[in-house]
C-alpha angles and dihedrals in degrees: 000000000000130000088242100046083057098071118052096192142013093257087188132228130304129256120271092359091115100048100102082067125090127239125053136258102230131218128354109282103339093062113179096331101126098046090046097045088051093061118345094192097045087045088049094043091053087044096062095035092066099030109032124245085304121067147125122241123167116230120168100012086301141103127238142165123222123222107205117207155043090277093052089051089051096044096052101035084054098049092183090179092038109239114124107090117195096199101072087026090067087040091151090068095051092093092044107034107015104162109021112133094267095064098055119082151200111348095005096048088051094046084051102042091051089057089049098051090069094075089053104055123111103275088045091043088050089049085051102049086057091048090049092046094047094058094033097065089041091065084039086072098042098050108100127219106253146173097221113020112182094219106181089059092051096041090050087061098043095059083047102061092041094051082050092055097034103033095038109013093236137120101238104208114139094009095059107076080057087049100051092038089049086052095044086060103043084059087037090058095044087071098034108132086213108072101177107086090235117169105276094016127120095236084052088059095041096046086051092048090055088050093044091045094044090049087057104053095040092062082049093062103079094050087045092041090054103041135071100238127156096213115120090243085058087052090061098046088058106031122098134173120261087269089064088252108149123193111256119235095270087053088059102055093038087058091047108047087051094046108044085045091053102042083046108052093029099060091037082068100041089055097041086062095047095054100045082056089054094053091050105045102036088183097071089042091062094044085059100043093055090047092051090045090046093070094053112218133120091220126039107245117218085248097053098052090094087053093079098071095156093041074055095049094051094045091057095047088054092057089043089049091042120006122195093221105044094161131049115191124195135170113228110218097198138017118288124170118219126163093017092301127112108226115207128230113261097036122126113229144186148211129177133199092193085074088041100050085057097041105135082215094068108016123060108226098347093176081074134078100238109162088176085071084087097054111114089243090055093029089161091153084068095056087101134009089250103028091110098031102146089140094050118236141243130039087331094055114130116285089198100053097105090050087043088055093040096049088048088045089051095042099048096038077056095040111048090050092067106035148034118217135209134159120235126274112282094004123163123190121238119188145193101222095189148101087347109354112249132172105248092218092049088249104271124220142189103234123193135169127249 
């Protein structure tokens, strides 16, 4: 049996078995929610600034202990002796995305993740980048020159519509606007101080949406079981592991309610940031632009996508400067020591590349956009194995990176062929960092056409 498989539940930890490590756990019940939940960074910078790389703080009615640093992240991510679980570590997704391919662990996240696989490799990749450039230059033709677009709106659907056509094989149209709300409310309801679905409350609507979302992919399965698709949905109805196992049919919704949630949200906010940085800094927008109009092509090929080695460069600038996953929770089964404290079994804890990717003792100047960090003659993200980890690492590391590059390359080599981009005049930028950071004004910017 797996580890895993062993606990039913977080039981939390103990009272008073945290107590040799610095920090405090707030106020009853709520802990330190609402500080946290204001500004997460600047709650997390005062925190070690008081405390050291090693402290307790209570979120979400729970206790946790945060591990600062590139080597915590390291030493987590890797789980060499495999006791960071990141099912009961992401325990505010368990009534949303139970079993999604983040919150399995050790021997049954493997045994799932090598059936997945099979829906990423290099025939399926190529049947998706036709499928993303299709609908790409679609939307190319529907986006209207403005002096004030509103991107991350249009992005969102966007990602929406591709995930439709590449994740389940569909045209959206009229169902979308259900889709996208369904999704809003599961992430919504991962950070919703009030855990119980009560009626009103923001858990109740994300707990419906999950019901609504799964329903629907489940009446979808025969049709994908029987045909011959090359949407990814259709990849999971057929693959199976070397051993001939499938994913049942509750596997496969589950999948894909995590993942195309995940791909979708994820990259919205990626690209929103991108772009933001485009339209600050022109100059990296037309570095871009003459790299993308010296290949030319119209659409971006599969053997072309590691042609765009600056387009790479900024992309990855944009997840160092704002990554779309800045947390990452686990639940630690039995006792480690790490920064001269002795953790004890049964303690949530938590790592987060977000503080690392702007780390001064890694990065030069992290408070700025510098694309050129990632040259081979700067190289800074190299500075340590998990300095530039926005795709997590380990066993848990995204199984969807390479897609998540691949869909950015074909929409800005799309993109910047048909618009310039700048922001208003005196704009400054206001964000939600959490769950999945957002601009709150939907990042307005003034589009024209070349």
């Amino acid at each position: 049996m797996a580890l895993s498989e062993s606990i039913k539940a977080a039981p939390g930890t103990a009272s008073g078995a945290l107590d040799h490590i610095p920090g405090d756990l707030g106020l009853p019940i709520f802990g330190n929610t609402f500080e946290f939940l204001k500004d997460p960074f600047a709650f997390h910078h005062r925190r070690r600034e008081e405390c050291g790389p090693v402290y307790k703080f209570g979120v979400f009615g729970g206790r946790t202990v945060m591990l600062h640093g590139a080597d915590a992240l390291e030493y987590v991510l890797m789980d060499r002796e495999r006791n960071f679980g990141s099912r009961l570590g992401w325990r505010l997704l368990q009534q949303l995305f139970p079993n999604g391919l983040m919150l399995r662990d050790f021997d049954d996240h493997r045994a799932h993740r090598r059936i997945m696989q099979a829906a990423f490799k290099p025939k399926p990749m190529r049947d998706y980048m036709l499928r993303l450039n299709e609908g790409i230059a679609q939307c190319m033709q529907t986006w209207q020159p403005a002096p004030r677009f509103e991107f991350y709106p249009a992005i969102k659907d966007l990602t929406l519509e591709l995930g439709a056509s590449v994740f389940l094989g569909l045209e959206m149209g009229a169902e979308a606007k259900k889709l996208n709300q369904a999704f809003v409310d599961e992430v919504a309801a991962s950070v919703a101080v009030i855990r119980t679905p009560w009626l009103g409350t923001a858990m109740r609507r994300g707990v419906n949406a999950r019901i609504f979302l799964l329903d629907y992919f489940r009446d979808l399965i025969p049709a994908r079981r029987q045909g011959g698709g090359d949407d990814m949905f259709s990849e999971f109805c057929r693959a199976e592991s070397e051993d001939g196992a499938f994913f049942t049919d509750d596997e496969i919704v589950d999948h894909l309610n995590f993942l195309l949630m995940a791909a979708h949200d994820t990259t919205t906010s990626a690209l929103t940031t991108m772009i933001w940085a485009l339209a600050q800094y022109p100059e990296w927008q037309d570095a871009m632009r003459d790299e993308v109009m010296g290949l030319g092509t119209e659409q971006l090929g599969y053997d072309e996508l590691e042609k765009l080695v600056l387009t790479e460069r900024v992309f990855k600038e944009a997840l160092r400067f704002r990554p779309p996953v800045p947390f990452l929770p686990r639940f630690a089964y039995r006792s480690f020591e790490f920064g001269g404290y002795e953790i004890p079994g049964e303690t949530p804890v938590s790592v987060s590349p977000g503080l690392v990717a702007i780390s001064p003792e890694l990065w030069s100047r992290p408070e700025l956009f510098d694309p050129d960090r990632f040259s081979d003659n700067r190289a800074e993200d190299r500075r340590h194995r998990f300095a530039w980890t926005p795709f997590g690492g380990g066993a848990h590391k995204c199984i969807g990176m390479h897609f998540a590059l691949m869909q950015v390359r074909a929409f800005t080599h799309q993109f910047l062929q048909h618009y310039r981009i700048a922001l208003p005049e005196g704009y400054q930028p206001r964000w939600q960092a959490i769950p999945i950071p957002k601009p709150r004004d939907g990042l307005p910017i003034v589009l024209s056409r070349l």
